[in-house]
Every structure is written in structure tokens, then in C-alpha cells.
Wavefront OBJ file of the C-alpha trace (Angstrom):
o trace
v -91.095 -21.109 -75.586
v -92.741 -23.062 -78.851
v -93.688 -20.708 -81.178
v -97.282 -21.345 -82.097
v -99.514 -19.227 -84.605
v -102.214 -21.520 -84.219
v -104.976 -18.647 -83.816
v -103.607 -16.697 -86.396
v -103.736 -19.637 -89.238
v -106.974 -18.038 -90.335
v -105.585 -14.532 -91.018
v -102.302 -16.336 -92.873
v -104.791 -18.119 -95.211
v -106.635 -14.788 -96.098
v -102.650 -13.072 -97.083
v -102.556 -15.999 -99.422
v -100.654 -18.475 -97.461
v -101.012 -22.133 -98.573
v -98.690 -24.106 -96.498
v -97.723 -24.210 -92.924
v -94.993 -26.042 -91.755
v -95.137 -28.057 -88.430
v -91.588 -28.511 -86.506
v -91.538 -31.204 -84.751
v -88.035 -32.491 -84.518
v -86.618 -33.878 -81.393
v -89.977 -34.194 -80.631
v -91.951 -37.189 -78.813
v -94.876 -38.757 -81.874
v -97.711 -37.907 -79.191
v -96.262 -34.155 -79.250
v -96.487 -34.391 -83.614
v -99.962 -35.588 -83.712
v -101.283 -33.320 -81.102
v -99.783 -30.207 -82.975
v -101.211 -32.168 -85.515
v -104.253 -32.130 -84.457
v -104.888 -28.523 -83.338
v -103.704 -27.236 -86.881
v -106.268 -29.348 -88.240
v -109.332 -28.426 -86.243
v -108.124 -24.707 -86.909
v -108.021 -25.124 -90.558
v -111.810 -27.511 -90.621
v -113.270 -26.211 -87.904
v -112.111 -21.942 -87.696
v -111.511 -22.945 -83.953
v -109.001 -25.224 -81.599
v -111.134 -27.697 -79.487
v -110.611 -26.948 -75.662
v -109.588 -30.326 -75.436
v -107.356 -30.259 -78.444
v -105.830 -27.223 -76.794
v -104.982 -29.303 -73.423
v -103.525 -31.693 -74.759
v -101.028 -29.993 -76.779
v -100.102 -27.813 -73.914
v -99.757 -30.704 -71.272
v -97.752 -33.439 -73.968
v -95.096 -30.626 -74.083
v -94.436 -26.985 -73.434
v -92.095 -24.476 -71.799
v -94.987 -22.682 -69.492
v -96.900 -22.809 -72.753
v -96.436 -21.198 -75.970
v -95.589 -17.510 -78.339
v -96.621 -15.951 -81.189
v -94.159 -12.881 -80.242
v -92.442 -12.828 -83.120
v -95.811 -13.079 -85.589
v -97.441 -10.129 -83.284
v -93.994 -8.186 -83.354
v -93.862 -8.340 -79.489
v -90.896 -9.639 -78.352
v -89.642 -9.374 -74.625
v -89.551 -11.579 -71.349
v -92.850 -13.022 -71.907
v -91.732 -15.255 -74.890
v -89.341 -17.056 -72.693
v -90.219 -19.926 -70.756
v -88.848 -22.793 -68.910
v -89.916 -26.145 -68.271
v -91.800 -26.173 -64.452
v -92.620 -29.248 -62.426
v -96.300 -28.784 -63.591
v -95.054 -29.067 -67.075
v -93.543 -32.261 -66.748
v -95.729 -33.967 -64.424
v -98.804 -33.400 -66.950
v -97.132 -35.305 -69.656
v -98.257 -38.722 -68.085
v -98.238 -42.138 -70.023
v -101.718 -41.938 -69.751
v -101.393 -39.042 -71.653
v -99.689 -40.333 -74.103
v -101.636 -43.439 -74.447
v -104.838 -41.675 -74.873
v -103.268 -39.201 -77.562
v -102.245 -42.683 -79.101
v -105.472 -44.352 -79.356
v -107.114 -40.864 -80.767
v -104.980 -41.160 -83.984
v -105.272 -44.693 -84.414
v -107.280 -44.424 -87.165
v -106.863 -42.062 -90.299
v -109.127 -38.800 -90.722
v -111.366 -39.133 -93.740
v -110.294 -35.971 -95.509
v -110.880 -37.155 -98.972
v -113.964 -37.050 -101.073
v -115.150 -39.645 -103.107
v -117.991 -40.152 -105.502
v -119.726 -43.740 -106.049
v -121.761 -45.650 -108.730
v -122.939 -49.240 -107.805
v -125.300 -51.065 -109.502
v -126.472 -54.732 -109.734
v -129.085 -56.981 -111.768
v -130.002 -60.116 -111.572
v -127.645 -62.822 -113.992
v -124.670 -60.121 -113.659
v -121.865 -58.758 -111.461
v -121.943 -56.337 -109.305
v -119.866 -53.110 -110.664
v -118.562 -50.753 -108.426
v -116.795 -47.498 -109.463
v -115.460 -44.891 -107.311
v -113.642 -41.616 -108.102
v -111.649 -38.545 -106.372
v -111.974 -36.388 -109.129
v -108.836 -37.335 -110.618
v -108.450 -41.378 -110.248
v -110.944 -43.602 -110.464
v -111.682 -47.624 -109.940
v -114.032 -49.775 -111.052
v -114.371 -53.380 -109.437
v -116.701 -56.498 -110.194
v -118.069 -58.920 -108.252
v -116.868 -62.637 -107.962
v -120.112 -64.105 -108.663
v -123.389 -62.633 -110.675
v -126.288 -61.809 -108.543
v -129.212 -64.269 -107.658
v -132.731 -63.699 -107.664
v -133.810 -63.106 -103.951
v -135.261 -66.291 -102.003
v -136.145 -64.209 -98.719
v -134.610 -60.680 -98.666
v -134.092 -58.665 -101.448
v -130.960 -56.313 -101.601
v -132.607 -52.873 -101.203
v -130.767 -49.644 -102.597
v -130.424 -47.907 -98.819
v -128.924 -51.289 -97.493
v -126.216 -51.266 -100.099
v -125.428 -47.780 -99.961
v -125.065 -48.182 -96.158
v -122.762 -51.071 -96.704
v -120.775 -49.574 -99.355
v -120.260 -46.239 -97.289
v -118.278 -47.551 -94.813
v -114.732 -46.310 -94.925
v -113.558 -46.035 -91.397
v -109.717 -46.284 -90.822
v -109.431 -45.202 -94.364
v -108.618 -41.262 -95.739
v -111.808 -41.147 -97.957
v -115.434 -40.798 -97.318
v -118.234 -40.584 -99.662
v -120.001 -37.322 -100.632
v -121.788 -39.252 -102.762
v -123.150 -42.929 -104.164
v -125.601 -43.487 -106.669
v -127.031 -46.928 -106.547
v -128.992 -49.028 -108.158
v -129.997 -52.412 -107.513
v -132.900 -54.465 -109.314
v -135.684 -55.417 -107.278
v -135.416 -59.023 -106.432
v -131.690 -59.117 -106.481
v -129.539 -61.056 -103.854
v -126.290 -60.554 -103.312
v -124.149 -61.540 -99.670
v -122.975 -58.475 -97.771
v -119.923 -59.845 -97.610
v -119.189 -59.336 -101.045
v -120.141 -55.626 -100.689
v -117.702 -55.297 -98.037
v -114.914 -56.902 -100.394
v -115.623 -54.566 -103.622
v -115.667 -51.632 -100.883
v -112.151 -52.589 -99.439
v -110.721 -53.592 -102.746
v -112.022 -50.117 -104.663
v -110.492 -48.404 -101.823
v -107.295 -50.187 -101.634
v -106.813 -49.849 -105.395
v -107.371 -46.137 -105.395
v -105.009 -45.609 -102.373
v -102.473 -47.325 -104.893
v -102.848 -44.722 -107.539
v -102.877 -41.872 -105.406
v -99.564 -43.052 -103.826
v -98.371 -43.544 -107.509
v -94.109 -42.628 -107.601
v -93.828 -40.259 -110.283
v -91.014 -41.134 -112.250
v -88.900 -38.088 -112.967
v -85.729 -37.994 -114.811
v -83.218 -34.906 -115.594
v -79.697 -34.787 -116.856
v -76.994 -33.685 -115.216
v -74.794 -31.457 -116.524
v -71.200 -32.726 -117.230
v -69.275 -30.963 -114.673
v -65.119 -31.057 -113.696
v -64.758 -32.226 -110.130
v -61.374 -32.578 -110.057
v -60.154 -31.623 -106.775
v -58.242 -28.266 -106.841
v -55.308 -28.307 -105.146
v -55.202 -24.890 -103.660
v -52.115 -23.692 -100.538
v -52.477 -21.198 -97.788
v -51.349 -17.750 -98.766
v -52.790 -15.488 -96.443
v -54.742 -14.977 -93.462
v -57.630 -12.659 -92.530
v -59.879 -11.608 -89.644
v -63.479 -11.003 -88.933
v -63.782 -8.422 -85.790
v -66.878 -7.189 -83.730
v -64.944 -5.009 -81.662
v -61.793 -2.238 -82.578
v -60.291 -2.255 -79.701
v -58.016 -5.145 -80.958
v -54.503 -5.862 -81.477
v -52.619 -8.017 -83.434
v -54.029 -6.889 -86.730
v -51.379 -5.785 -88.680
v -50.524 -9.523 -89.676
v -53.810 -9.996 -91.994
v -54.151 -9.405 -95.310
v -57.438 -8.571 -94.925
v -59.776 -7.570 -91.948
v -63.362 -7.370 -92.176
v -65.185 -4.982 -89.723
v -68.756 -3.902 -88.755
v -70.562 -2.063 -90.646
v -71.205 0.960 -88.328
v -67.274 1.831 -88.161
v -67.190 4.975 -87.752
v -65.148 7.357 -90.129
v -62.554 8.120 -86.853
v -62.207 3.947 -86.717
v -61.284 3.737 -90.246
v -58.755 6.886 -90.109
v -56.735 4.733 -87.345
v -56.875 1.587 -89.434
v -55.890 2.910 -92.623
v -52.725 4.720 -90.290
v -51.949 1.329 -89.340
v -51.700 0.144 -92.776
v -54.743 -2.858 -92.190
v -56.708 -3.407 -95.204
v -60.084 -3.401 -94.115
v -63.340 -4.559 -95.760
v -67.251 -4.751 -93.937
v -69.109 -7.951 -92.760
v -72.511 -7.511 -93.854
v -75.046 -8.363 -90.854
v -76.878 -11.850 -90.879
v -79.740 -10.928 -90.188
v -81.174 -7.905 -91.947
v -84.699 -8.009 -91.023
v -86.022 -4.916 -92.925
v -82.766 -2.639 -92.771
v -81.963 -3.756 -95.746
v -82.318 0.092 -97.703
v -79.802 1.673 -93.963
v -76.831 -0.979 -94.972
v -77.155 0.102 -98.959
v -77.065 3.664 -98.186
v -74.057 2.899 -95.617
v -72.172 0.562 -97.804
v -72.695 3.644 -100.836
v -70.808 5.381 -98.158
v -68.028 3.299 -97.469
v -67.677 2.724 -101.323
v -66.700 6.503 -102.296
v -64.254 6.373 -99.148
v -62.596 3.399 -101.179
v -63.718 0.368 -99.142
v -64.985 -2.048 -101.722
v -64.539 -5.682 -99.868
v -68.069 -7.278 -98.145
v -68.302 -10.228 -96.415
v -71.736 -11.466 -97.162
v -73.460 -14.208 -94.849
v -76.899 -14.244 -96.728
v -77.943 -14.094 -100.053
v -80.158 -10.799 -99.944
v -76.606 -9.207 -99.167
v -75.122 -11.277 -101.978
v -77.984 -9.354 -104.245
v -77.406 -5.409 -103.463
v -73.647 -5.911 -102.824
v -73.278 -7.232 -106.806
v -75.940 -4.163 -107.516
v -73.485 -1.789 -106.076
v -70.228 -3.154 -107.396
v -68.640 -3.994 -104.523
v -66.476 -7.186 -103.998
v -67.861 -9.901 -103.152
v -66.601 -12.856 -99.910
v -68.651 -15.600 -99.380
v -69.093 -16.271 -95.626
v -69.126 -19.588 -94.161
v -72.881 -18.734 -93.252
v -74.075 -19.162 -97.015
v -73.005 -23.348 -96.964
v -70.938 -23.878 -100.174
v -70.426 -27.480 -99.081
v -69.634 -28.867 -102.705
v -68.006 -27.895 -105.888
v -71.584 -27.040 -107.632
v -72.216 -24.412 -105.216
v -68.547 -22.906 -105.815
v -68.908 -23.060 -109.471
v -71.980 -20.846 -109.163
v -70.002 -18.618 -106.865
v -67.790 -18.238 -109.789
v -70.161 -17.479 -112.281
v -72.028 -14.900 -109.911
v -68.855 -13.156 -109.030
v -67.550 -14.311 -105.873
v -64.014 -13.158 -105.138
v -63.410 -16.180 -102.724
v -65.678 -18.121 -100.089
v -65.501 -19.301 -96.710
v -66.700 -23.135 -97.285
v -69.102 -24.663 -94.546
v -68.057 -25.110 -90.423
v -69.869 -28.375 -91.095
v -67.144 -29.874 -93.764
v -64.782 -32.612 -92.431
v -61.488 -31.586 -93.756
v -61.199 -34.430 -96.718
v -64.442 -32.958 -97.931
v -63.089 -29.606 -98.415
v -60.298 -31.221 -100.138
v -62.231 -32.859 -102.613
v -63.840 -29.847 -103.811
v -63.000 -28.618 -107.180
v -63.830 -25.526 -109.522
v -61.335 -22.396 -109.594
v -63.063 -20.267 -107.105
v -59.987 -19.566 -103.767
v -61.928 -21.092 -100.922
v -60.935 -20.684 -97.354
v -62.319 -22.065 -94.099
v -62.874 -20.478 -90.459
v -59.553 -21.454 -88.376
v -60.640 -19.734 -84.985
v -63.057 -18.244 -83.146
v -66.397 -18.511 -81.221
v -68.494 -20.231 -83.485
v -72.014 -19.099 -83.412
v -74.366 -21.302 -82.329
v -77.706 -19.247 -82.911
v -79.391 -16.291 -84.520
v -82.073 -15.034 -82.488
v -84.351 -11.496 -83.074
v -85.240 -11.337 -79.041
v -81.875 -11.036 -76.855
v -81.741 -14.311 -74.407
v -81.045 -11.238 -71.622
v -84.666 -10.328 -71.512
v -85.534 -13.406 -69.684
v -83.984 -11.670 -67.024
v -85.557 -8.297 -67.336
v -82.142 -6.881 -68.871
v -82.658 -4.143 -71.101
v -80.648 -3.354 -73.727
v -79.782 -0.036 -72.382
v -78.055 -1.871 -69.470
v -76.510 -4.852 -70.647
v -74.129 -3.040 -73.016
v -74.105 -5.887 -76.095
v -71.944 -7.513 -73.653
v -74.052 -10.326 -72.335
v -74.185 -13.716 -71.400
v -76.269 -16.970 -70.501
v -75.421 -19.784 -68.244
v -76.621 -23.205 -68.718
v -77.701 -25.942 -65.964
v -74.334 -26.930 -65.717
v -72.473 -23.145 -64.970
v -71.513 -23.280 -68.488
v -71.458 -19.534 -70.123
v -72.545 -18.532 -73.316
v -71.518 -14.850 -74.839
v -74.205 -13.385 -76.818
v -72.922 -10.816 -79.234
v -75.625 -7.956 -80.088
v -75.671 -5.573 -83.633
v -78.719 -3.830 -82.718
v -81.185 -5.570 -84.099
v -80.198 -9.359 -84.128
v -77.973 -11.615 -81.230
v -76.061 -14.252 -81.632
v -75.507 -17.136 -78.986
v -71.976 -18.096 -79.108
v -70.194 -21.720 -78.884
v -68.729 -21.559 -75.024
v -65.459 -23.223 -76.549
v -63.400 -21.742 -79.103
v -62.572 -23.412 -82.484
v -58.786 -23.741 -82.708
v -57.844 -25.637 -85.603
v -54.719 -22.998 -87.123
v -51.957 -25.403 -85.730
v -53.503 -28.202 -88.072
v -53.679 -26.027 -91.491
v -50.351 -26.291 -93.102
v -50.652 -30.122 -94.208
v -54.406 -30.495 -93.840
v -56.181 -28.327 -95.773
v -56.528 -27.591 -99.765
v -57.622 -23.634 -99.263
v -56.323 -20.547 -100.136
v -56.448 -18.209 -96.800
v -57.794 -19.248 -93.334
v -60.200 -16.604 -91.429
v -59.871 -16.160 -87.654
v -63.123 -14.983 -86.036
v -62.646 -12.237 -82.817
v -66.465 -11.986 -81.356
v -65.855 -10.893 -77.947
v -63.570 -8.384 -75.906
v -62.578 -10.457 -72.407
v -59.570 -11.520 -71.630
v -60.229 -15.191 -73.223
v -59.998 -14.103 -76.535
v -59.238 -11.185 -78.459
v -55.839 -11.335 -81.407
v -53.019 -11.136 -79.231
v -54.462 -14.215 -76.910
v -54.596 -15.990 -80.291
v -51.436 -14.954 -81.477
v -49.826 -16.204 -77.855
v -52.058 -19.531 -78.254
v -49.975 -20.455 -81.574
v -46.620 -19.988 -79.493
v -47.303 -21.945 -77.064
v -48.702 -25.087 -79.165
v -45.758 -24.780 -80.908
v -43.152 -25.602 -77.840
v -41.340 -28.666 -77.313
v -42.275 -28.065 -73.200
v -45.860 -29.267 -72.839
v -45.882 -27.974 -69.210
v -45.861 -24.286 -70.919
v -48.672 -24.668 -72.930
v -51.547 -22.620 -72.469
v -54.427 -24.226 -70.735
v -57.387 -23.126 -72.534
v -60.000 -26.081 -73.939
v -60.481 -25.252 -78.141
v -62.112 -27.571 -80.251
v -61.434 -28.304 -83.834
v -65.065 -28.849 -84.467
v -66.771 -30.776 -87.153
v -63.480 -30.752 -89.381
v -62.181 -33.739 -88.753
v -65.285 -35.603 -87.178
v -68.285 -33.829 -89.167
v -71.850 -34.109 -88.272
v -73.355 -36.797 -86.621
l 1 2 3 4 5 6 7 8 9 10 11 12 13 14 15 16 17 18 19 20 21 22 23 24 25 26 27 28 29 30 31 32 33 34 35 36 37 38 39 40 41 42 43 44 45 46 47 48 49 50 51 52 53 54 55 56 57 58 59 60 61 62 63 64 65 66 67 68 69 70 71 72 73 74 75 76 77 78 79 80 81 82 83 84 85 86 87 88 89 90 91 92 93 94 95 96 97 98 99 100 101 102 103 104 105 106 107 108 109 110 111 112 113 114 115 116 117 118 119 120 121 122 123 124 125 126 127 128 129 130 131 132 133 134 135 136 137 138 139 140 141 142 143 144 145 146 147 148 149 150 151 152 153 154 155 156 157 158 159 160 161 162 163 164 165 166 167 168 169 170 171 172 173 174 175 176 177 178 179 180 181 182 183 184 185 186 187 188 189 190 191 192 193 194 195 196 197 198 199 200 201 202 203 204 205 206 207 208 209 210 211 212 213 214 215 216 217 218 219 220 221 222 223 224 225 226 227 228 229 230 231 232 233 234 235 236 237 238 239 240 241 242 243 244 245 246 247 248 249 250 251 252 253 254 255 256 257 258 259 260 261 262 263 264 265 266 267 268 269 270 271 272 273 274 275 276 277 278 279 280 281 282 283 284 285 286 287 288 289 290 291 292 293 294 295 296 297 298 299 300 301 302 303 304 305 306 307 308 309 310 311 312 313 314 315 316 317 318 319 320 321 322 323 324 325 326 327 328 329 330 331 332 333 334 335 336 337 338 339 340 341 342 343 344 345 346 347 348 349 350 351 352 353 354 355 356 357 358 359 360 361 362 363 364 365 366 367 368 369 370 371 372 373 374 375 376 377 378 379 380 381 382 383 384 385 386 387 388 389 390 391 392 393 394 395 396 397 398 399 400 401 402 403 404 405 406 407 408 409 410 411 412 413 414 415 416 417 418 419 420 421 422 423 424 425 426 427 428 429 430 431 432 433 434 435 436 437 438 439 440 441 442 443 444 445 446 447 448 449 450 451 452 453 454 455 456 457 458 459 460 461 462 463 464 465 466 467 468 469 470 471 472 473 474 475 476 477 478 479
């Protein structure tokens, strides 16, 4: 479901926050200005309008809306799906009427006014906000009155009007001489035109300059000398040929015994999402330290923090987005051994990159397509004691997903595998390549990957194996 801690903006407010964002991408406009509109009431008002409510629920929802993870009660009830009900209510007279509601601007900014008038002068009018301010005279000087005079409640009343504008007026003092005539009309124009001119100012581009620093980006020319592994599961072989394999962090001591027998290298892959067991993966980490494990793969930069605190090597994952040579240069400086660049670099953008750091890029695997804090299994009532981090979703079109639990967060994996090792010796300016081994079926796990490479690499077509990969954004990037 949409998250929504409408009710609860009150409460954010009083722990000092200031701003709340409002997602709305992908989204229909009617859907924006009805979440819109609900935040706003909240915030003015202390309450959500029943009808403000209704709408927002019937322009779009998924069997309406969560604040699970806000109320820390996650579970079945935060998933939703969208029913016939839920599409039949989002009519286009729905639409239209949540069209014609925000037509016109909300006056949300307060103004203060001075007009005043005598006879054988212009009219001056001068509004403020408190930080900008206008003045604007009259075309013409006043007359004395033939008929009707200009009173002082008939000009304020004129002058007042801001409709369809953001402002509205806390405040005008006016004075007008008795016996003065001037045509409404020209109160209407120094209205509009005061208005107009301080909507200019307010909208004022500041003009900001900065230097930037004189950098080298030279692209580095850098050649494949080794290849490593990321693995969620131990029961893998095939891992003798990397230089270096990074494993999770709750191996146990037995685990690293049989590694170390087998000669592997091994260093830990930090969790991506921590989520207040930050002070469990220190302590562990101190651990694996004195038993002479010193290599971290870190995917966020809280890890980045207490891994340099401890002394421990430092691997960029692809997960912290070094997609140019300024974020590699402050690798550098920080400490970074190496880094994984970004999934979402096209191959002659990883190429142009410069700075001295060794960068390498993610060759194969399941790519992860989500990080979620409520497993996608309790939609289904599956707890975790019975689905054994060993899950899966299926989409509308029998497609399945593998969802690959650490205890705390899951992450929704791509349903094809990245494959792009066959294409690295002439195409890529890195150092080392990574492989990525998520799952244990019998799609993929080393020694499938291992037997992929042969095959590609016969002259017989017909022996090839027939598994779909995808090279993913390397060679098309994002669109």
C-alpha cells in the first residue's frame, strides 16, 4: 500500500520536523493535488476534511493506505492490492471535480496594505510581505466627487480582492479624502499590478556562483586483474578461482575454518540496511578483526563510518553510486581500497572515469531490485519461521522473483540474471569484476556460472546453454 502519515503530521511537527516530502511520481496530477490537499488541511486545519479524505482514497489506492512502518507494525495488513472497487471509484468525474477544486491558488500569504488618495494627486498603493514590498501610483490624480464620493470601506473592499492569487490581506490601512473620486477600475488595476509586481520579486532567481576546483579527469586506463565474489550462501563451489570472496557477516567460526582450509581469501559484506543494529555488526566485525579478517564490503555510508573507525579495509559496493571521477577521488582521499562503480553506468561512462582509485563493476548476478523492512511473504500469511529466507513472489504474468532475507531487511531480486563476463576483456577500463551468488537453486550458484562461460565460448551454438541473462544498463543505461 501508499504509505501515508497523514494523522501523524502533527506529532512530526512537535519532534521538530519542518519538511515533509510528498511522492508522487508515476502518479496521475489529480492523485498530487489531492495528497496535496489533505497535507494541507492537516497542517491549517489539525484535521483531514472527510471529503478531503475520499477523495484521496478513491483517485488512487491499493485497498487504502499504511503508516506500518511509522507505528513499527509491519505485517500482512500493510499490503494491498488494487480491487475492482478501487479502480472503478477513480471516475473522470472524479478527476474533473478534483480539477476544478485547484483551479485557483490558496491564499497562503500575508500581506499588509497602505492606500491613500486626495484630491489633485495619485493614488499610492503599497503593499508588503514582510520582506518585499511595492508601491504603485495611479494613472491619473483624483477628482473631486460630482455624485459619489470614494468612501474608505469601498476602497478597502476593492483593494482586498486577491482571488486566484497566493496572498491575502491581514491588513489595509486606508485613507481617502472626503470628496474624492476615483473609477473602480483603476483600483482594480493598482491591485493587480501591486500583486503582479510582488509575485515578481518573490520569484526573484538568486544568482549564485562557486568555483570549481581544477580537477584531472583524464580517463584512467585501468585492465582486469582479478576476479571476486559476493556470496549469501556457503554451500558454494567454484570458489577457489577468486581472489577475493566476500561473505555474510554471521559466518560462523566453523564456516571460516573450511574456507581458510580451502585457501579462499575471504572478507564480510556489510548489510544494507542496518536499521538500528548498527552497535551488533561493530562488536561482530571487532570479532572477525582479531581472527585476521580485515576486508568489508560496505553498501552504505554509516558502514563506510565505523569500518574506517575500526581500521578495517575498506570496498566500495556498487550500492554507494560512484558514478563519476569526483566521487572516486573522494573515495581516495577517505581511504577506499577499490569500488564497485554504479549498475546504472553504460560501459563508455565507466571508461571515462579518471582518478587513481582500482574500480571494478558487478559482472553477474541477480541484481537487486528492492530493499524492503516487511518481507513481500507476509502478504501471504508466511512467517518467517516457515519460509526459511528462501522465498519468492510471482507477478501477473507467472514471472518469479527470489527474495533474499538477513534477518532484519529483504531484498527483491531481478528475475533475470546479469551476465555481462563474456563482454569484459575489450570493454571495460576496471581493475577486477565482482560476480554476485544470491540464491542456492539450481539456476545459479558458481559452478552454473562457471559452466555458463564454457558454453558462450563454443563455436557450436546448438550447445549453448539456454538460460535468458541480461547485460543490463551497461551498454543501454537508463532511460
Amino acid at each position: 500500500k501508499d504509505n501515508s502519515i497523514i494523522d501523524q503530521l502533527d506529532e512530526l511537527q512537535a519532534m521538530g520536523v519542518t519538511s515533509a516530502k510528498i511522492e508522487g511520481r508515476l502518479k496521475r496530477p489529480e492523485y498530487v493535488a489531492s495528497a496535496v490537499r489533505a497535507c494541507y488541511e492537516k497542517r491549517e486545519n489539525g484535521y483531514i476534511s472527510a471529503e478531503a479524505a475520499e477523495r484521496l482514497k478513491n483517485v488512487f489506492s491499493r485497498t487504502g493506505f499504511t503508516n506500518g512502518y511509522y507505528m513499527g507494525k509491519t505485517g500482512k495488513d500493510m499490503f494491498g492490492f488494487r480491487k475492482k472497487e478501487n479502480v472503478i471509484s477513480a471516475t473522470e468525474g472524479l478527476f474533473k471535480e478534483i480539477r476544478n477544486s485547484c483551479r485557483e491558488e490558496l491564499s497562503r500569504v500575508p500581506l499588509t496594505g497602505k492606500f491613500s488618495v486626495n484630491i489633485g494627486e495619485v493614488p499610492k498603493f503599497c503593499i508588503s510581505d514582510g520582506i518585499n514590498s511595492v508601491i504603485i501610483e495611479g494613472e491619473t490624480r483624483a477628482e473631486p466627487a460630482v455624485r459619489l464620493s470614494l468612501t474608505a470601506e469601498k476602497a478597502e473592499a476593492q483593494l482586498a480582492k486577491t482571488g486566484g492569487t497566493p496572498f491575502y490581506f491581514e491588513n489595509i490601512q486606508v485613507y481617502v479624502q472626503e470628496g474624492t473620486s476615483i473609477p473602480l477600475s483603476m483600483l482594480n488595476k493598482l491591485r493587480r499590478t501591486a500583486l503582479a509586481e510582488l509575485e515578481k520579486k518573490r520569484s526573484r532567481v538568486h544568482d549564485y556562483h562557486f568555483t570549481m576546483p581544477e580537477l584531472s579527469f583524464a580517463p584512467t586506463r585501468q585492465f582486469i586483474l582479478e576476479k571476486r565474489a559476493e556470496v549469501k550462501l556457503l554451500e558454494c563451489d567454484g570458489l577457489d578461482g577468486y581472489s577475493l570472496v566476500f561473505v555474510p557477516i554471521d559466518i560462523s567460526d566453523e564456516e571460516i575454518k573450511k574456507l581458510r582450509e580451502r585457501n579462499i581469501r575471504i572478507g564480510i559484506s556489510i548489510p544494507r540496511g542496518l536499521f538500528g543494529r548498527e552497535d551488533k555488526i561493530i562488536a561482530r566485525l571487532e570479532e572477525l578483526k582479531q581472527k585476521g579478517i580485515t576486508d568489508v564490503l560496505c553498501q552504505n555510508l554509516a558502514a563506510v563510518y565505523f569500518c574506517k573507525q575500526l581500521g578495517i579495509k575498506l570496498h566500495g559496493g556498487e550500492f554507494l553510486n560512484f558514478t563519476n571521477t569526483y566521487s572516486l577521488m573522494w573515495a581516495e582521499e577517505y581511504g577506499f581500497e577499490d569500488a564497485l562503480v554504479s549498475i546504472e553506468l553504460t560501459d563508455s561512462r565507466i571508461n571515462r572515469m579518471g582518478g587513481k582509485l582500482k574500480r571494478g563493476v558487478v559482472s553477474y548476478g541477480y541484481i537487486p531490485l528492492m530493499l524492503t523492512r516487511n518481507c513481500p511473504m507476509k502478504s501471504d500469511g508466511i512467517s518467517c519461521s516457515t519460509c526459511k529466507k528462501q522465498g519468492k513472489i510471482t507477478d501477473r504474468k507467472g514471472i518469479d522473483f527470489a527474495l533474499v532475507c538477513d534477518g532484519v531487511c529483504v531484498e527483491v531480486l531481478n528475475s533475470v540474471v546479469l551476465d555481462i563476463n563474456s563482454k569484459l576483456k575489450n570493454g571495460f577500463s576496471v581493475c577486477f569484476n565482482m560476480e554476485k551468488f544470491y540464491v542456492e537453486n539450481s539456476v545459479e550458484n558458481v559452478k552454473n556460472s562457471a559452466e555458463r562461460c564454457s558454453y558462450r565460448n563454443m563455436k557450436n551454438p546448438d550447445q549453448m546453454q539456454k538460460t535468458h541473462s541480461t547485460n543490463g544498463m551497461y551498454f543501454r543505461g537508463v532511460k
